[in-house]
C-alpha positions, 0 to 999 in steps of 0.5 A: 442556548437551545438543547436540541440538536442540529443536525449534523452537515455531513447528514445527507453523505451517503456511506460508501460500501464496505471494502470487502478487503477490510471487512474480511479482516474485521470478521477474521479478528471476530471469529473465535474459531481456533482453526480459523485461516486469515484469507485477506490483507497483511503478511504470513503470519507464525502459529501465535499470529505474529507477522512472520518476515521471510528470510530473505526480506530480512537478508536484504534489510541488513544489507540495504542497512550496510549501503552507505550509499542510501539514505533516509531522505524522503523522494520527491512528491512524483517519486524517483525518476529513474524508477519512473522511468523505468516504469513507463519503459517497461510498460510501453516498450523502449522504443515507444513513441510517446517515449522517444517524443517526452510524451509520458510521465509516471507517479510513483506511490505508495502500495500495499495500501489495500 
């Protein structure tokens, strides 16, 4: 067996550039300054820098909770149909011809990914 080693086969992947978005998080969570404000992703946060959940989000949480009429079944791979096309309704118009001729589909997926 040979000790040296071998390069590796992802060596020549160029690294992409910082995600600004990320890196602004990360220089936040390194900034020792107590009266640092965080300027990027996540949620509002309380003065102990915990997330803090509107009021209103938790309202409706509960009352989604209470509707027995939803479920925890995962939707399709393309998302929900009627959210799909409602998407596509609204942004192309109602009366789109695209629309009217079954020309269009939407994706649904997931958001707050950064």
């Amino acid at each position: 067996l040979s000790t040296s080693k071998m390069a590796s086969i992802f060596s020549d992947v160029k690294l992409e550039p910082v995600i600004e978005v990320f890196d602004l998080t990360r220089r936040f969570n390194d900034d020792t300054d107590e009266n640092k404000v965080n300027l990027g992703v996540g949620a509002y946060r309380d003065d102990n820098g915990k997330p803090w959940v509107l009021p209103v989000v938790k309202d409706v949480e509960a009352q989604i909770s209470l509707d027995q009429t939803l479920n925890h079944e995962y939707l399709p791979v393309a998302g929900l149909k009627a959210f799909r096309e409602a998407a596509c309704e609204l942004i192309l118009g109602k009366d789109n011809r695209a629309l009217l001729e079954k020309r269009v589909e939407g994706i649904q997926v997931q958001g707050g990914t950064g």
